[in-house]
N, C-alpha and C positions, 0 to 999 in steps of 0.2 A: 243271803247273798247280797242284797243292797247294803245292810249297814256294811260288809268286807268290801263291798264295791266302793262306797263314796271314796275311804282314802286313796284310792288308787288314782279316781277322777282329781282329787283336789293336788295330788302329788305331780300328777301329770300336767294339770294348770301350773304348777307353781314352778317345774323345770320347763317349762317349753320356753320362757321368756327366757331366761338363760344361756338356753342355747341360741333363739334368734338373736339375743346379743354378740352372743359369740362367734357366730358368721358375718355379724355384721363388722366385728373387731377387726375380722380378717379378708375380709371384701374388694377385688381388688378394681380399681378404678382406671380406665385410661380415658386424656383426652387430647386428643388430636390439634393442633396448632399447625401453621405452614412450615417452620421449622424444624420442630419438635412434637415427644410426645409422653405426656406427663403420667406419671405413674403413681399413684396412691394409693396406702391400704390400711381400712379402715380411716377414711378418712385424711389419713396423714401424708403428707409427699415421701416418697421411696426414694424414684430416679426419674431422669428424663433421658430418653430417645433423642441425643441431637442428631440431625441429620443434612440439614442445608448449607451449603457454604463455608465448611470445613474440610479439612483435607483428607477424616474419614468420621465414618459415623463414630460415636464414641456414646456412654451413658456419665452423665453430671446431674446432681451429684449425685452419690449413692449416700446414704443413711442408714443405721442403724434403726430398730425399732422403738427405739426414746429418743430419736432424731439425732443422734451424735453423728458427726461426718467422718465417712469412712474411707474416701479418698481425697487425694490433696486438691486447692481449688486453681495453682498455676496450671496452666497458662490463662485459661477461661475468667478467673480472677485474679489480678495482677496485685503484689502489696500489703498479701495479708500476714498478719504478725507473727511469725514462729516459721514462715514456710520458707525451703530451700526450694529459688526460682531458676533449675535446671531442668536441663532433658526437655524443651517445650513441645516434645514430642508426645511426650508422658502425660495423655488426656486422661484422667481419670479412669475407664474403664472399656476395652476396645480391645477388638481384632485384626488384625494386618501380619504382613511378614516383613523381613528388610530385604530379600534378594528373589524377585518373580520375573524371571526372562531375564534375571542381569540389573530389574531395577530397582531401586531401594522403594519400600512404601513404608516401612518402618519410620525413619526422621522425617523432617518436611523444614521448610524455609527456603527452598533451593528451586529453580525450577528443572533441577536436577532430578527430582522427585516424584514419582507416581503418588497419583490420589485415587481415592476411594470414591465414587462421587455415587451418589442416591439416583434410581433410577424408580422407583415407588416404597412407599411406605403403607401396611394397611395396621389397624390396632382395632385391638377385639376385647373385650372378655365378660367373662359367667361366674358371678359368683365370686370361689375364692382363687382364680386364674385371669390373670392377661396375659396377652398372646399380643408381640410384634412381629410382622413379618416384615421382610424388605430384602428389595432387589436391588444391587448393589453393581456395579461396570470399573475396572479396577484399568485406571487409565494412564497410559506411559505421557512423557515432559511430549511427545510429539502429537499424541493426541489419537494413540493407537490401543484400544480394547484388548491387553492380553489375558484378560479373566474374568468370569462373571460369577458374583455369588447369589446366593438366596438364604438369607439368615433368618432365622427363626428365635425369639427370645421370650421365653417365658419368667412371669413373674408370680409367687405367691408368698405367702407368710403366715408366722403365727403371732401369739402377743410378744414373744421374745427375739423373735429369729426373722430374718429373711432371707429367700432364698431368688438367684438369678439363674437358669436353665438355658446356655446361649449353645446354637446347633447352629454351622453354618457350613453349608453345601458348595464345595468350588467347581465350578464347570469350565472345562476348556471350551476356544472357540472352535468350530466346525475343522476347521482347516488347519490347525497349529497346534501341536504340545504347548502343554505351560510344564517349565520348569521352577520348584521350588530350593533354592539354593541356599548350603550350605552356612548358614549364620546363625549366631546367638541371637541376634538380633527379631527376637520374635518372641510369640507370635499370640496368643490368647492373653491377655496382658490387665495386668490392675497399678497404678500408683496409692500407694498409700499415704496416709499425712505422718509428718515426722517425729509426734509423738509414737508408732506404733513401732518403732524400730529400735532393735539392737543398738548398743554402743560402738559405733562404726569412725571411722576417719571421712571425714567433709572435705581433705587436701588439703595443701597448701598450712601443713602442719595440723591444720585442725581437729579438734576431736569433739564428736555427738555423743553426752554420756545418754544413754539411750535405756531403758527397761524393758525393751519387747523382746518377743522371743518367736525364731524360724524352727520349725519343727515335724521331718517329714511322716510316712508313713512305718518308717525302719526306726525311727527315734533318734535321727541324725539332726544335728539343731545350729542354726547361726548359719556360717559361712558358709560351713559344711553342706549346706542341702545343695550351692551351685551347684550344677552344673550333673545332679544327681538323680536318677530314674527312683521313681514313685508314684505308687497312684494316688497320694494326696499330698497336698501340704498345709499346712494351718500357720497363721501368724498372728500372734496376740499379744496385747500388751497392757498394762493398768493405766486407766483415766480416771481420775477424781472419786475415785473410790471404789472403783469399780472395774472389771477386766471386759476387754473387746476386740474379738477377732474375725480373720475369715479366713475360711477354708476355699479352696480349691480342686474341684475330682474332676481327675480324667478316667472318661469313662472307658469300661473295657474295649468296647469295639471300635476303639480309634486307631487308625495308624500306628502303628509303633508302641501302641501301650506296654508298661506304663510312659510316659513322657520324660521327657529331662525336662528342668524346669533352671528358667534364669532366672533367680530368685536371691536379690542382691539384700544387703542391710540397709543400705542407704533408704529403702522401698518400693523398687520396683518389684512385681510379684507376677513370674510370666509360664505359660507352659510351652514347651519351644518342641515338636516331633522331628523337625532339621535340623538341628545344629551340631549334628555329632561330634563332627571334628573337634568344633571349641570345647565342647563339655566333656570331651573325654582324651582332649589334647593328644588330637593325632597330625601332629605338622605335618605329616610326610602323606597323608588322604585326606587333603581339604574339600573332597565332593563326596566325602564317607556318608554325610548323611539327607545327601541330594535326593530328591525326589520329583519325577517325569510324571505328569497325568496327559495321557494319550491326549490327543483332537480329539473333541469330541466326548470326552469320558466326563467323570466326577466324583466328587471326593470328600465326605462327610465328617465333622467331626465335630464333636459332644463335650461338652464341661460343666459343672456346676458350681456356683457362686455361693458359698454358705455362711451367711454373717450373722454370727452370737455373741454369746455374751459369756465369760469364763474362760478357761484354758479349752485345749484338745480333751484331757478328760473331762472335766464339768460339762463342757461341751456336747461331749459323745461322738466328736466328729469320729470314730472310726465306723462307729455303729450308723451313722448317717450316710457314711462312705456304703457301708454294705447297703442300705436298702436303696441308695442311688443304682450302683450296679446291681442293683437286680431288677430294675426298670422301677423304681417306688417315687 
C-alpha cells in the first residue's frame, strides 16, 4: 500500500503548485483611488472604474489579456495616431440613455445635458472576482434627480479571455414616473478602436478600408446587424497577427429580450431596449418603443462583456452565450 501510495503523494506535490499558479494568473485585484478604481488580473491592468467629475461613470481602458486596447482612448486621451476624434460622447465603455423625461444623457458638451453624477462607489473582491458597486443620481441641466441607479459590475478572467458582467438597476423617484424615450441613441454601449472595424465610409468622401467583422447571433454580419434583435453580437478583427474580439449578451431576463442593438461600423457597439421606432423605421409610432417605470418602481437589466481572441467560432461565443443564460 505505501510503495502504490508515495506516487500519488509526489503527484499531488508536484500539481498543486500549478494550480496555485493558475489562480494566481487569474486573481482579480481592485484598488480604490478618489477617482477611480483600478482593476487588475493576475497582476496585469484590465480597466478602471472612472467615476469623479465626468459627465457619467464610464470603464477606461479596457484591455485584452496580452494588454492590447480594446477600446478607443478619445476623448480621455486626445492625439493619438490612427484614432477618429468623434462622438466625444463615445467614452470607452458605459451606460446611459439619450431621452429620460425628455432629457438627452446620451451626448454631453452642452449644458443642455443631463449627467450621471457618483453618489458612492464600494470595490470588493475574492479570489478570481471583483465586484464594483455604485450609486449613481442621474441629474437634469436644472439640477433636478429624475433617476437613481445602483449598478453593479463584475470582473473576472482566464489566461486568454476577459470577461465584464455590468447589472444596473433604475429606480424611479417616490413621487414621479421616469420615462425612457424613444431613441437610438443608447444605451449599454462600448467604442471600439479603428482598427477593429469593417470598411465603412468616414464622410466627406472618405473611405476606412477596414478588416473587422459585425456578426450577430442569426449570422447577419456588417451593416446588417443595425438596427437588429439578438441575443448576442460579436466584433472581431485581425491585429499583428492575431484576431481579437468582444462579445456582447443580453441576457434573457431583460426587458425586451432579445435587444436591438445600434451597432454601427464606424465602432460604436451598443444594446439599445428603446429605440424601436428607429431600428425598425416606424415614422408614423415614434413612442413604439417608449418605456414608463412607475414612481417608485425599478428596473433591472443585465449584459455581458466578453473579450477573446479568434473569431465567433474559435471563440465559442455561442456556447459562452448559453452558459451566460443559464446563470454560469
Amino acid at each position: 500500500m505505501k510503495t502504490r501510495a508515495l506516487p500519488l503523494v509526489v503527484l499531488a506535490a508536484l500539481l498543486a503548485p500549478v494550480s496555485v499558479l493558475r489562480a494566481a494568473a487569474n486573481e482579480v485585484k481592485l484598488t480604490r483611488s478618489p477617482d477611480r478604481v483600478r482593476v487588475e488580473i493576475g497582476g496585469k491592468l484590465f480597466t478602471e472604474y472612472c467615476f469623479k467629475d465626468v459627465p457619467r461613470p464610464f470603464l477606461y481602458p479596457v484591455l485584452a489579456a496580452d494588454g492590447t486596447e480594446m477600446t478607443r482612448n478619445y476623448p480621455m486621451k486626445k492625439g493619438v495616431p490612427g484614432e477618429v476624434e468623434d462622438h466625444p460622447h463615445h467614452r470607452s465603455l458605459w451606460f446611459t440613455h439619450g431621452d429620460v423625461n425628455g432629457i438627452d444623457f446620451w451626448a454631453e458638451g452642452s449644458d443642455k445635458k443631463g449627467k450621471i453624477v457618483s453618489e458612492s462607489v464600494d470595490a470588493s473582491s475574492q479570489g478570481g472576482t471583483g465586484v464594483v458597486k455604485a450609486r449613481n443620481k442621474w441629474v437634469g441641466p436644472d439640477g433636478t434627480v429624475h433617476l437613481t441607479d445602483e449598478t453593479t459590475i463584475r470582473f473576472h478572467g482566464t489566461a486568454d479571455a476577459r470577461f465584464i458582467d455590468y447589472e444596473v438597476t433604475l429606480k424611479a423617484p417616490a413621487g414621479k414616473p421616469v420615462i425612457f424615450g424613444d431613441t437610438k441613441e443608447g444605451s449599454m454601449a462600448i467604442r471600439l478602436p479603428l482598427w477593429m472595424t469593417p470598411s465603412h465610409s468616414q464622410g466627406r468622401g472618405k473611405k476606412h478600408e477596414g478588416k473587422g467583422t459585425i456578426i450577430n447571433a442569426e449570422g447577419i454580419t456588417n451593416d446588417a446587424t443595425w438596427g437588429k434583435k439578438s441575443t448576442w453580437v460579436d466584433y472581431h478583427a485581425p491585429k499583428d497577427g492575431k484576431v481579437y474580439g468582444v462579445a456582447m449578451f443580453d441576457h434573457p431576463k431583460n426587458p425586451r429580450h432579445p435587444t436591438w442593438w445600434h451597432v454601427r461600423t464606424y465602432a460604436l457597439f451598443a444594446a439599445n431596449p428603446f429605440g424601436k421606432h428607429d431600428f425598425e423605421n416606424l415614422k408614423n409610432e415614434p413612442k413604439a418603443g417608449e418605456m414608463t417605470l412607475p414612481a417608485g418602481g425599478s428596473l433591472t437589466f443585465r449584459w455581458r462583456f466578453y473579450f477573446h481572441t479568434g473569431d465567433e467560432k474559435a471563440a465559442k461565443v455561442a456556447a459562452q452565450y448559453a452558459a451566460y443564460a443559464a446563470g454560469k
